[in-house]
DOTIDO-366664 format. One line per 4 residues: number of its first residue (from 1); for each residue x, y, z of C-alpha. Coordinates in Angstrom, 1 decimal, m for minus. Layout:
% residues N
NUM	X,Y,Z | ...
% end
This chain:
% residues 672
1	m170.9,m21.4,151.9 | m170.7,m22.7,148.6 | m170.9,m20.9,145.6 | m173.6,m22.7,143.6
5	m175.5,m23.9,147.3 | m178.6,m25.4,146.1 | m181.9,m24.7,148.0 | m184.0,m27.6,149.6
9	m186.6,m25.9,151.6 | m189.1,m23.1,150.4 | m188.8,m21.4,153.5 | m188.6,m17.4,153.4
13	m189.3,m17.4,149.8 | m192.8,m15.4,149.5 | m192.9,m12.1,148.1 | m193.9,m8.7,149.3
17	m197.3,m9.0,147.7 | m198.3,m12.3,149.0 | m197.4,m11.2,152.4 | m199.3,m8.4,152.4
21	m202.2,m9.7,150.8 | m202.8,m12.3,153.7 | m201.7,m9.6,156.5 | m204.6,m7.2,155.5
25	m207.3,m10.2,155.0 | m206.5,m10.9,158.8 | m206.4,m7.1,160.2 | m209.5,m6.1,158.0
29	m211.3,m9.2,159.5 | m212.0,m11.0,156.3 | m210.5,m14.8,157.3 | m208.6,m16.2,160.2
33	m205.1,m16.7,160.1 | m205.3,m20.0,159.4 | m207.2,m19.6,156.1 | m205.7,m16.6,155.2
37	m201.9,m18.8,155.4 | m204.2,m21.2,153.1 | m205.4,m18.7,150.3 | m201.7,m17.2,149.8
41	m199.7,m20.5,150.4 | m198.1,m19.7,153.0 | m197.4,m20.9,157.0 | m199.2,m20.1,159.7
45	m196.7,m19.2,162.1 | m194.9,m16.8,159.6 | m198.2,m14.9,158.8 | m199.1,m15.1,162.8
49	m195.6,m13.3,162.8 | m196.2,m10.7,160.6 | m199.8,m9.6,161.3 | m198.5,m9.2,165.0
53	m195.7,m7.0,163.2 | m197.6,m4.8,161.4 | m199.9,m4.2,163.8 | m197.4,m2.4,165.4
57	m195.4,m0.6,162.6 | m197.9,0.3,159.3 | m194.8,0.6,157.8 | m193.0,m2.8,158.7
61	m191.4,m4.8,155.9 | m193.0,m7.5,154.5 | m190.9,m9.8,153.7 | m187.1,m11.2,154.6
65	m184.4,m9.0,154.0 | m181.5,m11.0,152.5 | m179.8,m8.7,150.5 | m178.8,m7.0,153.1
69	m175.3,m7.1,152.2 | m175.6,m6.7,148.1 | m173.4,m3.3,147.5 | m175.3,m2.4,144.9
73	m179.3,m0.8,144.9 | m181.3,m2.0,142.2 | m181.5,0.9,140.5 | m177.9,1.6,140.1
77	m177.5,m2.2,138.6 | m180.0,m1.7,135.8 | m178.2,1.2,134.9 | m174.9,m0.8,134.8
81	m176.8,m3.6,133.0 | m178.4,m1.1,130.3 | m174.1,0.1,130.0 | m173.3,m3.0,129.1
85	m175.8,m3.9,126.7 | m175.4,m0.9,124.7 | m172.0,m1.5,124.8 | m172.1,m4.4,123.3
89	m174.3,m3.4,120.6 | m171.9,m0.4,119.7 | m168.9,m3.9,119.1 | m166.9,m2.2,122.2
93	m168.3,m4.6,124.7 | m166.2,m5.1,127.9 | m165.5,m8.3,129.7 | m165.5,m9.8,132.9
97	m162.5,m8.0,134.1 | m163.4,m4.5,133.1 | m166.3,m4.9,134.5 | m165.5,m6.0,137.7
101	m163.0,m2.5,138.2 | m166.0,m0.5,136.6 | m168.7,m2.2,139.7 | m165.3,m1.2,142.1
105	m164.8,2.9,140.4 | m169.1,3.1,140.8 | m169.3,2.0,143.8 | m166.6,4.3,145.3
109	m168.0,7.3,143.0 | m171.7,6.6,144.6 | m170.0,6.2,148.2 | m170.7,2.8,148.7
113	m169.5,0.2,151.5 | m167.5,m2.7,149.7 | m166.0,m5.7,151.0 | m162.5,m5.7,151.7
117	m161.3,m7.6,148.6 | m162.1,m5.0,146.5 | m160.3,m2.3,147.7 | m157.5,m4.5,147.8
121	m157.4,m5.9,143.8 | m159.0,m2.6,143.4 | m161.9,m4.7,141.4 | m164.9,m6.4,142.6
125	m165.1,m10.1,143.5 | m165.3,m12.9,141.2 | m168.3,m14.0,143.4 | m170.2,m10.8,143.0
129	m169.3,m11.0,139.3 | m171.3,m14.0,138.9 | m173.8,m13.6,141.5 | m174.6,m10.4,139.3
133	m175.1,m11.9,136.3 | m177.2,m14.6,137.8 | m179.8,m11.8,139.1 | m179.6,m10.2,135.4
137	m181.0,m12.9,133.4 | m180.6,m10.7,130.6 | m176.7,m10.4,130.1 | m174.9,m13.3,130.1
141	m171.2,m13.7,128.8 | m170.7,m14.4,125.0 | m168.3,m15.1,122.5 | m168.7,m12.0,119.9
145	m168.0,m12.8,116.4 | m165.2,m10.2,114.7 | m166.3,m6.9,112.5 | m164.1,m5.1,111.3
149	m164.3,m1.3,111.3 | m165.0,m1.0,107.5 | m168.4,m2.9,108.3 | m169.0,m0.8,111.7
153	m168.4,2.2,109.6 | m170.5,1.9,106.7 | m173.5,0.1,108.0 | m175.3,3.5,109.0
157	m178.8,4.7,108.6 | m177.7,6.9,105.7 | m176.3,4.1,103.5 | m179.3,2.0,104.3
161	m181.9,4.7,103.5 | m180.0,5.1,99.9 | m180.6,1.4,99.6 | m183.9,1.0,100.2
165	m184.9,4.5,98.6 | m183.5,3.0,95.3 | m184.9,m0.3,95.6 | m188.3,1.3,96.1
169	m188.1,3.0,92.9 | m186.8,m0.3,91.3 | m189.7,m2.1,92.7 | m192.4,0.2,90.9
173	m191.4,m0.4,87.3 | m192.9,m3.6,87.0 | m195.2,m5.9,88.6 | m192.9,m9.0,88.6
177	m190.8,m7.3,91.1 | m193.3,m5.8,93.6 | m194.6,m9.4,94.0 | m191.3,m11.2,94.8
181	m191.3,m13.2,92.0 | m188.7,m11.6,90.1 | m185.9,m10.6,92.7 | m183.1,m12.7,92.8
185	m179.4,m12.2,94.9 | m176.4,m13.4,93.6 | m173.0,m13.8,96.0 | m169.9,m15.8,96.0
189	m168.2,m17.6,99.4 | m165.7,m19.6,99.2 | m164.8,m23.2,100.3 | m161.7,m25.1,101.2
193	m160.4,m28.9,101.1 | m159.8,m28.2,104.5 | m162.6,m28.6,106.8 | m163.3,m26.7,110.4
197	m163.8,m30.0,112.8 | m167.3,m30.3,114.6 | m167.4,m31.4,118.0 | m166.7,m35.5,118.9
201	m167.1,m37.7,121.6 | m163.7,m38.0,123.3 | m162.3,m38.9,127.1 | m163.4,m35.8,129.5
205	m160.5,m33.9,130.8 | m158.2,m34.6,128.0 | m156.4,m31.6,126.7 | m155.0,m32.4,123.2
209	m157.9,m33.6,120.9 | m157.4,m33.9,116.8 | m159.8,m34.6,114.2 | m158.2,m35.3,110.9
213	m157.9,m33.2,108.0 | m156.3,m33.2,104.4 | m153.6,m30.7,104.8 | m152.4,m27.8,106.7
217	m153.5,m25.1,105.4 | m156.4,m26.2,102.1 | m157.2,m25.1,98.2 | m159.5,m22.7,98.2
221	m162.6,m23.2,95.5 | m164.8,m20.0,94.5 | m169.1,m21.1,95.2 | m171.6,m18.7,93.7
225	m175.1,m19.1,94.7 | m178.6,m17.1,93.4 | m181.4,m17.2,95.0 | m184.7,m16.3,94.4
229	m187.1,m14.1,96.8 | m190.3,m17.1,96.6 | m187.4,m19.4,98.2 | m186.2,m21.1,95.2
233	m182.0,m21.4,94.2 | m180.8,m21.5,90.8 | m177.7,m24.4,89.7 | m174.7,m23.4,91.3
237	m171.4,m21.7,90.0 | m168.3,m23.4,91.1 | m165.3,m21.6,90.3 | m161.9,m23.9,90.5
241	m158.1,m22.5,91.1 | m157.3,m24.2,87.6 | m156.0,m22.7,84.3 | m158.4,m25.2,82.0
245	m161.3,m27.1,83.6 | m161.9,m30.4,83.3 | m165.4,m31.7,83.0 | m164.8,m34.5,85.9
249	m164.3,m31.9,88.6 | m167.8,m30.9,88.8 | m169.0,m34.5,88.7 | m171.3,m35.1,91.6
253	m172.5,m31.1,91.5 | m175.9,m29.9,91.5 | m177.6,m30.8,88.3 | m177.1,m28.0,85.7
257	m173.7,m26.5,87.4 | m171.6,m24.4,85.4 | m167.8,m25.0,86.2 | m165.8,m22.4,85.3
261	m161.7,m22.3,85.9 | m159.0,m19.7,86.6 | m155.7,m19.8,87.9 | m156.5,m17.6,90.8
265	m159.4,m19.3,92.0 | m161.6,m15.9,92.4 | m164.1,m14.2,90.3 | m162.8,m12.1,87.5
269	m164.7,m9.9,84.9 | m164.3,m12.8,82.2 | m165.9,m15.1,84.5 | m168.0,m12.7,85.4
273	m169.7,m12.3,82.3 | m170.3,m16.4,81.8 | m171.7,m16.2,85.0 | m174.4,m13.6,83.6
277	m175.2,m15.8,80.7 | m176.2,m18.9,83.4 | m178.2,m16.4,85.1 | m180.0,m15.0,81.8
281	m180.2,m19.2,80.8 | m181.8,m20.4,83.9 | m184.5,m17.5,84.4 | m185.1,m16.9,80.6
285	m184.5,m13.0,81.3 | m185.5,m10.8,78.4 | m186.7,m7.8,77.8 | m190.9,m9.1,78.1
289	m190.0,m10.7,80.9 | m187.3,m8.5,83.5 | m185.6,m9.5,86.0 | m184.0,m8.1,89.1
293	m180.9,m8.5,90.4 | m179.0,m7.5,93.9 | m175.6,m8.4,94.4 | m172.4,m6.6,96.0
297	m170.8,m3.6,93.6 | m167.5,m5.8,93.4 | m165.4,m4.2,90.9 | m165.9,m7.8,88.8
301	m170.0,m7.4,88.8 | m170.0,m4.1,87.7 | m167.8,m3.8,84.2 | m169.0,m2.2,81.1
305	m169.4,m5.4,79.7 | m171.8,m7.3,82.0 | m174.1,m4.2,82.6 | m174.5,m3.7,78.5
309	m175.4,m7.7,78.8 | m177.8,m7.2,81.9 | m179.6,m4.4,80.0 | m180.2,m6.0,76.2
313	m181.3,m9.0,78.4 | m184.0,m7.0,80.7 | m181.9,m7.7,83.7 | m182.0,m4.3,86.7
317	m179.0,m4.8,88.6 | m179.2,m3.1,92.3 | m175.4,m3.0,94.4 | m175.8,m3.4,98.2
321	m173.9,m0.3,100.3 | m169.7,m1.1,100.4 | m169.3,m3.2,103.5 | m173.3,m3.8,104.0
325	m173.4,m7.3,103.0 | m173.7,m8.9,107.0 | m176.6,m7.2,107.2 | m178.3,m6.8,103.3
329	m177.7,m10.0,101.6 | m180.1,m12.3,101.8 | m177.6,m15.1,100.9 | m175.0,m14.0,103.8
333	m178.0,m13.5,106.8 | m179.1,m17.1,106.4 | m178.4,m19.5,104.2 | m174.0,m18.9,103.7
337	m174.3,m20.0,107.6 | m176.1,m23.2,107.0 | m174.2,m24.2,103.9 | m170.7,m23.9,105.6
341	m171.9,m25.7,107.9 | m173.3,m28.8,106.4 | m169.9,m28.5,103.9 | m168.0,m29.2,106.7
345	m169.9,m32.5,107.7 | m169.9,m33.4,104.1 | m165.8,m33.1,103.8 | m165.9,m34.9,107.7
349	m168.1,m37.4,106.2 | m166.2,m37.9,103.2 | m163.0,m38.4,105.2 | m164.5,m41.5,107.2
353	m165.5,m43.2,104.3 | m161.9,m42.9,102.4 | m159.9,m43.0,105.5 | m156.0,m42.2,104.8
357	m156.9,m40.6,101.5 | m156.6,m36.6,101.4 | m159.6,m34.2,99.7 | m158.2,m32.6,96.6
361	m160.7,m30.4,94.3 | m161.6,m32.9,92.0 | m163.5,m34.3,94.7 | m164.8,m31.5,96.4
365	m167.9,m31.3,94.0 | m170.3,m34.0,95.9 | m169.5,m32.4,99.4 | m170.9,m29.4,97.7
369	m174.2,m30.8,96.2 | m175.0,m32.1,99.8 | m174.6,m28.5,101.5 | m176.2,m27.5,98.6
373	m179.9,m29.6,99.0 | m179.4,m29.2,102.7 | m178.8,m24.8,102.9 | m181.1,m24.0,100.1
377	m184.4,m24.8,101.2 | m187.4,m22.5,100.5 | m187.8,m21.6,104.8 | m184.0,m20.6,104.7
381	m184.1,m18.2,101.8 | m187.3,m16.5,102.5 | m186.3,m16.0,106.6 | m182.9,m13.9,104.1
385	m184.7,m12.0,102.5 | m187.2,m11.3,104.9 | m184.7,m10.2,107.6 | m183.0,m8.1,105.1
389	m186.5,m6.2,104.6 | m186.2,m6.8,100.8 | m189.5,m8.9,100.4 | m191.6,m8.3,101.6
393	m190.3,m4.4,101.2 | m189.6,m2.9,104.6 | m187.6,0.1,104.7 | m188.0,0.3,108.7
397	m187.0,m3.2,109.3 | m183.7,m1.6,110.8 | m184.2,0.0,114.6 | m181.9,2.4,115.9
401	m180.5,m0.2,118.1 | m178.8,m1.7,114.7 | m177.1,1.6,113.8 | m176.0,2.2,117.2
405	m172.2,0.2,115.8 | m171.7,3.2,113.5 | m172.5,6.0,116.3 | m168.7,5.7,117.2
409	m168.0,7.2,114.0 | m171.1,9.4,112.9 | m170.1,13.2,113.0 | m172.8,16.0,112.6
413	m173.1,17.7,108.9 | m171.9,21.0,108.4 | m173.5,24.1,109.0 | m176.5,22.1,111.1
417	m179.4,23.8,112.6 | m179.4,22.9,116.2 | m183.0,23.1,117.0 | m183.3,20.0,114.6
421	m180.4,17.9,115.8 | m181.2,14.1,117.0 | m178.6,13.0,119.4 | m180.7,10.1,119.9
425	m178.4,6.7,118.2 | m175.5,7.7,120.4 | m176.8,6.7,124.0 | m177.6,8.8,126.8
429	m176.9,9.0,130.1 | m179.7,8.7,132.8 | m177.5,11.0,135.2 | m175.9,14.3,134.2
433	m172.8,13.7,131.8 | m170.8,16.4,133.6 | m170.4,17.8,136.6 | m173.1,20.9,137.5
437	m172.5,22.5,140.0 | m176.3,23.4,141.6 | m175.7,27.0,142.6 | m174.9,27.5,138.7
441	m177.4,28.3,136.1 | m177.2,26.7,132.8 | m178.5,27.9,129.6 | m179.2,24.6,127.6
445	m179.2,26.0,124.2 | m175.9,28.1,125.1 | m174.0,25.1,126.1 | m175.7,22.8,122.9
449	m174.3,26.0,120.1 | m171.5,26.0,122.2 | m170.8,22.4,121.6 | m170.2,23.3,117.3
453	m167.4,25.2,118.0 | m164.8,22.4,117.5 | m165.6,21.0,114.0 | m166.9,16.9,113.9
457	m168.0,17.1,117.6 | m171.6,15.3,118.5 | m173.9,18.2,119.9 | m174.1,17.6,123.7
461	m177.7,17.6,125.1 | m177.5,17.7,128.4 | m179.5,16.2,131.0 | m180.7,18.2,133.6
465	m182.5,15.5,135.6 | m181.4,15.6,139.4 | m179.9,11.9,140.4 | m178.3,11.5,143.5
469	m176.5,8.1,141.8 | m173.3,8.3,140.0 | m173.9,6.3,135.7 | m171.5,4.1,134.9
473	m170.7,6.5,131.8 | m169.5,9.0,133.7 | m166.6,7.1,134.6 | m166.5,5.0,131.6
477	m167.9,7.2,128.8 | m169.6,5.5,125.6 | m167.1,4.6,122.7 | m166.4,8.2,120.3
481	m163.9,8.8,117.6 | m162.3,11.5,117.6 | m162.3,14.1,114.8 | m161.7,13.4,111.7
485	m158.8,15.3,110.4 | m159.3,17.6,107.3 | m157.4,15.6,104.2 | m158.5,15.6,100.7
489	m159.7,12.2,99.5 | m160.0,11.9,95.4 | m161.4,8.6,96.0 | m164.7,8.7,95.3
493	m166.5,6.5,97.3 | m169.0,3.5,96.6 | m172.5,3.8,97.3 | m175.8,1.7,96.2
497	m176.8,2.3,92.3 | m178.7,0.5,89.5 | m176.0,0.7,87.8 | m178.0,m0.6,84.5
501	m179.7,2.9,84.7 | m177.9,4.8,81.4 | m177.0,8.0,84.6 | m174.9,5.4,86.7
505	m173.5,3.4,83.3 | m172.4,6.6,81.9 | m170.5,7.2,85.1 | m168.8,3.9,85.5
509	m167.7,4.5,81.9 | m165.9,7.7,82.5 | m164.3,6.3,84.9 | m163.3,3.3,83.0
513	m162.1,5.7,80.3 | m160.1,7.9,83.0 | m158.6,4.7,84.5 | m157.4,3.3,81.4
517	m155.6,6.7,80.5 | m153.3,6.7,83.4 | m152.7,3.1,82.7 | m151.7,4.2,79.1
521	m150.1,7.4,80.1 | m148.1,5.7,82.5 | m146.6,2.8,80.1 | m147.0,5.0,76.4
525	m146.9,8.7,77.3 | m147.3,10.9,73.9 | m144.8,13.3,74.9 | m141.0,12.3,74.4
529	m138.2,14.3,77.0 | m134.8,13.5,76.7 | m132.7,15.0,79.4 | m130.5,13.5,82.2
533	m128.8,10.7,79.9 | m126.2,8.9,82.1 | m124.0,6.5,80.1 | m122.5,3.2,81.6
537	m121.0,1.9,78.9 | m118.5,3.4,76.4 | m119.3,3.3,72.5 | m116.0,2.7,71.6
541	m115.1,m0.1,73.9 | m116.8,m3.4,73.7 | m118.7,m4.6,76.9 | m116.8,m6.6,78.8
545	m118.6,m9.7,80.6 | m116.7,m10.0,84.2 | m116.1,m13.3,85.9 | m119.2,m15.1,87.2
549	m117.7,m15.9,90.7 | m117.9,m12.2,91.4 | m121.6,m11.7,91.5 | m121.6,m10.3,95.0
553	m120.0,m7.0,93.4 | m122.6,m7.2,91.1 | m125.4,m4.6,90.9 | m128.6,m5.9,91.7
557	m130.7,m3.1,89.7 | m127.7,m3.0,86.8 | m129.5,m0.5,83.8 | m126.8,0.5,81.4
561	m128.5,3.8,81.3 | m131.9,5.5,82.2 | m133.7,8.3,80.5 | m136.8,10.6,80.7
565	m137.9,9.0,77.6 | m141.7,7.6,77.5 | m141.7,6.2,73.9 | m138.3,4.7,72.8
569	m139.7,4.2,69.1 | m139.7,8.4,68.5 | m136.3,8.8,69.8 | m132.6,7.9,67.8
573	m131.0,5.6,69.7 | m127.4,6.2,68.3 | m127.7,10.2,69.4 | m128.4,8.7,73.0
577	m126.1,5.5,73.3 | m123.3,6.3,70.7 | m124.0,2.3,69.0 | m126.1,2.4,65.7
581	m129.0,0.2,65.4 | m128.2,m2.7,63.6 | m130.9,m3.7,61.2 | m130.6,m7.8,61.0
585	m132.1,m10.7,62.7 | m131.6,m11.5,66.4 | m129.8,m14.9,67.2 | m129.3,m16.9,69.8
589	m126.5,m15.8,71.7 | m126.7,m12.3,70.7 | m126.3,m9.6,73.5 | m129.4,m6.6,73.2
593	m130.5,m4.0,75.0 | m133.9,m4.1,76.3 | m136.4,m1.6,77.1 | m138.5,m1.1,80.0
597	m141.3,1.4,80.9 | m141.1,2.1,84.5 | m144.2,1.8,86.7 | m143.2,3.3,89.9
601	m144.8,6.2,91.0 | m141.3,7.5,91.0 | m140.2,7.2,88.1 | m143.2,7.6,86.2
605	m142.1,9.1,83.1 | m138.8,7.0,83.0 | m137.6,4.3,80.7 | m134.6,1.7,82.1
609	m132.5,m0.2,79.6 | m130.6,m3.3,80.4 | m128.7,m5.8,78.8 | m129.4,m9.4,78.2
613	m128.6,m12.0,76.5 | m130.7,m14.1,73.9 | m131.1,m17.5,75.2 | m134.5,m18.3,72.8
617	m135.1,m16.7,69.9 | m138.2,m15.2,68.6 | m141.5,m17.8,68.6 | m144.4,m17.9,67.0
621	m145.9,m15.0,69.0 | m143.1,m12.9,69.1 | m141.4,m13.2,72.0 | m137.5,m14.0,72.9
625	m136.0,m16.1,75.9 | m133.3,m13.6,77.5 | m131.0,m13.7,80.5 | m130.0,m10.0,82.4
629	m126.8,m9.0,82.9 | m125.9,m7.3,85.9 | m123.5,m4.1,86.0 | m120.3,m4.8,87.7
633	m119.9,m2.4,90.3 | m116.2,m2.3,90.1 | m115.9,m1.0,86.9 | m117.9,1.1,84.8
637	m117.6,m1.0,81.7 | m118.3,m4.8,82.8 | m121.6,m6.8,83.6 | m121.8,m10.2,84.8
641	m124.0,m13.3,84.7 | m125.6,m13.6,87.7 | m125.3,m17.3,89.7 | m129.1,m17.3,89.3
645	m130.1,m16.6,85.8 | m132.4,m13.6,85.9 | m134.7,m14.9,83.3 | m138.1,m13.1,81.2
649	m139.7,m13.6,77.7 | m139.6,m10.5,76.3 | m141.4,m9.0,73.2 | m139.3,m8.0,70.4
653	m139.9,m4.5,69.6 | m139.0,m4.1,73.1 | m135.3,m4.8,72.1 | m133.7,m1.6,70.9
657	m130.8,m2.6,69.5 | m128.5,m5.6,69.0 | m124.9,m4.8,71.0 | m121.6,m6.0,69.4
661	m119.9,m9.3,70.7 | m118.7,m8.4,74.4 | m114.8,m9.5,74.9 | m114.8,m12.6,77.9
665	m112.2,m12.2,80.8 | m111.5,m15.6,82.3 | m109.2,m18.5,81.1 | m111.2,m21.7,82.7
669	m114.7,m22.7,81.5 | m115.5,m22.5,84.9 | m114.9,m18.9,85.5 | m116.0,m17.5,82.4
% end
């Protein structure tokens, strides 16, 4: 028979119910067969059938039996549909496979007949497979798009309930924000010259099928969008991988963009900062008239600098949870989608009209005004911030069903009360999760204290229901980390703040200061340590330049000498190198030794000398052009030139000291 057999009678097709209903109008005398085949829509000489069966056996069947071969009961596969699903809603769903050896494992576990197949590929049949999910309308199989475990991990009713406790509080200072009108969400995506291809017309069957693009692998270009909560967006920011922009690359942008430019084509704190000021320009923020703003807590957003201009401007800022944006941002839940979306058309659009001509950035800017009007209408932005529970506020707008992707890694506080644990996000099973054995009596609230003795376990709650049926997590148990092992982190983790509130500022500027310090401690230490002084070179013997065709005995690393010393301007250079300082001009073509404050973690208190050789001398700013040398490994007392020139600008007090004319070995030009 074949597997998609379609049906072209109606016969046997009546339920239980209608069957019934017509057999007892016949026996209680209430019609005639006939009439009572006509009320229910059925045939007379099945009902004649079945009121003649009944009146035999009370107890007969009332309808066709033709699943008489399914393995499976009904019960047992809607508790291996309701697996499934919450699978899938903790990101560990299973596939086709897996789930074809987990129907094989449950059906010997419940001591079920199977076909012969099975026991064979020790899996169930690909016929059962989809015969199963054709009686499960509600399952289907789907292409799941990627989270990573950061996002999993973080997006957990605590975080959440930090969020929406502070925006509460944020929401009650004025009336502007309770009402919507005054909330605004700020985000940056970013978009490429190269396109992702939407689906053509081509030949059916054909394997290989291209759509053309501008390059490989594209330029990417930094977008920044605010919207409002009434469903209106603000001018764009579009950020371009440039050092200085050019007013023609945001031609055919969004009236009143502001183009912005910097080398690595990603936000920075600079940038930052002139993105504020379009924000404060286009919704005339002041003090009289607030406004709020949510965005992510990007290191960039959240400088000294910006939040001391938010606050003498009247603007709140509000950070989303680390790794919460999916869910939060209005901008990412509906309109980022729509906008890639109709970029991509735009660049495919753009391509048929200049057909051999490749999309550079300078004229990306009109494919980016068409997503633009097309993404940012009023339905899409309101449906954001609606399903993100911001406006209209809704702090429940999350069910547990959401948080059930961070129940993998959720552990149980310390020191908990187990009369008030609430086991209830991780799923549980409607048969017993272990094995009881029925002549044993089981304490429940021994075996639930019992559970705390290994630290970061989930209490167990037990299920004492009787079930005759084996779950499908008993052979397959629900997705649980294991525990987390007892490190110390001094990383202080990110969490929501309104971090123009003077508690959170002050914070963000000790640890400013603190950061800077180690910076500054690990370049300029105060403290000067001499010790350890290994010299190269000797101070009565000029340096000696070896031939350059010998590079490959060269040192790679090559300091003349290095030195537990963290300011070279408080030490004498002659009492640690045995050459005076010379106090005259540098030249081109002098040799000099150069200083270098070490930044490895290793050496974190070290300074490394080298020697180099002027190639430019000192400009405007003060810098020189110089070449390294490279220790010759050979002898003690020669460098070399490598065959590529090792070249830096240097600052000049970073040269120490000017070195006397090095004697050249070589009689051709060519080897010295």
């Amino acid at each position: 028979m074949g597997r998609n057999r379609v049906r072209k009678t109606t016969i046997g097709t009546f339920t239980h119910e209608e069957m019934s209903n017509a057999v007892d109008m016949v026996l209680n005398g209430v019609c005639s067969i006939r009439e009572a085949a006509r009320r229910n829509n059925l045939k007379i000489p099945t009902v004649a059938r079945y009121v003649k069966k009944k009146s035999k056996n009370s107890l007969a069947r009332m309808c066709p039996k033709y699943n008489s071969r399914q393995v499976f009961t009904s019960s047992i596969e809607k508790e291996l549909v309701n697996y499934l699903l919450q699978c899938s809603k903790m990101c560990y769903g299973i596939g086709y496979s897996d789930c074809r050896k987990l129907a094989f494992q449950l059906a010997l576990k419940n001591n079920l007949v199977v076909p012969h197949s099975w026991i064979i590929n020790e899996m169930a049949g690909i016929d059962w497979m989809k015969d199963f999910i054709r009686r499960n309308p509600t399952i289907s199989l789907r292409k799941p798009e990627a989270c990573s475990l950061s996002r999993a991990t973080s997006f957990n009713r605590h975080n959440v309930s930090l969020f929406f406790d502070k925006l509460e509080n944020v929401l009650k200072r004025h009336d502007c924000f309770g009402d919507g009108s005054r909330i605004y969400n700020l985000d940056e995506t970013g978009v490429t010259t190269v396109q992702t291809p939407k689906k053509v017309i081509a030949q059916k069957g054909v394997k290989r099928l291209n759509q053309i693009t501008s390059a490989e692998r594209g330029v990417l270009v930094t977008v920044c969008c605010i919207i409002n909560a009434y469903g209106h967006a603000l001018p764009p920011v579009i950020l371009f991988p440039r050092v200085h922009l050019k007013n023609h690359m945001i031609n055919g942008a969004p009236p009143g963009t502001l183009g912005l430019a910097c080398q690595s084509g990603w936000m920075n704190t600079d940038l930052f900062i002139e993105t504020l000021l379009h924000f404060i320009k286009f919704t005339n923020s002041s003090k009289e008239n607030p406004a709020l703003l949510i965005m992510d807590n990007h290191e960039s957003h959240i400088s000294l600098s910006s939040i001391d201009l938010a606050k003498s401007n009247g603007v709140t800022i509000l950070t989303l949870p680390p790794h919460c944006s999916n869910r939060l941002q209005p901008l990412d839940v509906s309109v980022y989608g729509p906008f890639k979306k109709y970029y991509n058309s735009a660049v495919d659009a753009w391509l048929q009209n200049h057909p051999g001509i490749t999309l550079d950035i300078y004229n990306i800017a009109p494919c980016i005004n068409s997503a633009f009007d097309k993404s940012m209408t009023m339905k899409n932005i309101q449906a954001g911030f609606k399903a993100t529970g911001i406006y209209p506020f809704d702090k429940n707008i999350f069910t547990d069903d959401d948080y059930l992707v961070s129940a993998v890694t959720d552990r149980p506080y310390q020191n908990v009360d187990t009369s008030i644990v609430n086991n209830n996000l991780l799923p549980q099973s409607s048969s017993s999760t272990t094995e009881i054995k029925t002549n044993q009596n089981i304490n429940l609230t021994e075996k639930s204290e019992a559970s705390f003795d290994k630290p970061g376990r989930q209490p167990l709650i037990l299920n004492t229901t009787e079930s005759t049926n084996v779950s499908p997590d008993t052979i397959r148990p629900y997705p649980k980390a294991d525990d987390r092992k007892n490190k110390m982190h001094n990383k202080r983790k990110k969490v929501s703040a309104v971090v123009t509130d003077t508690p959170e500022k002050l914070k963000i500027e000790e640890a400013t200061k603190t950061k800077n310090e180690k910076i500054k401690k690990s370049l300029f230490p105060n403290k000067t340590k001499i010790k350890n002084i290994k010299k190269i070179s000797k101070p009565t013997k000029p340096l000696d330049e070896n031939n350059i065709l010998s590079d490959s005995s060269a040192d790679m690393c090559g300091p003349v000498f290095t030195s537990d010393v963290s300011d070279a301007e408080s030490f004498s250079f002659d009492e640690i190198t045995g050459f005076e300082e010379l106090e005259i001009d540098t030249e081109e073509g002098d040799y000099v030794l150069v200083r270098f404050a070490c930044s490895n973690s290793k050496q974190a208190k070290k300074t490394i000398f080298y020697v180099g050789k002027i190639i430019k001398n000192v400009d405007n700013e003060g810098f020189l052009g110089i070449s390294y040398l490279r220790s010759y490994k050979k002898s003690k007392n020669k460098f070399v030139l490598p065959q590529v020139p090792d070249l830096s600008s240097v600052c000049l007090k970073d040269i120490t000291a000017i070195l006397p004319k090095p004697k050249i070995n070589g009689k051709t030009a060519r080897q010295q």
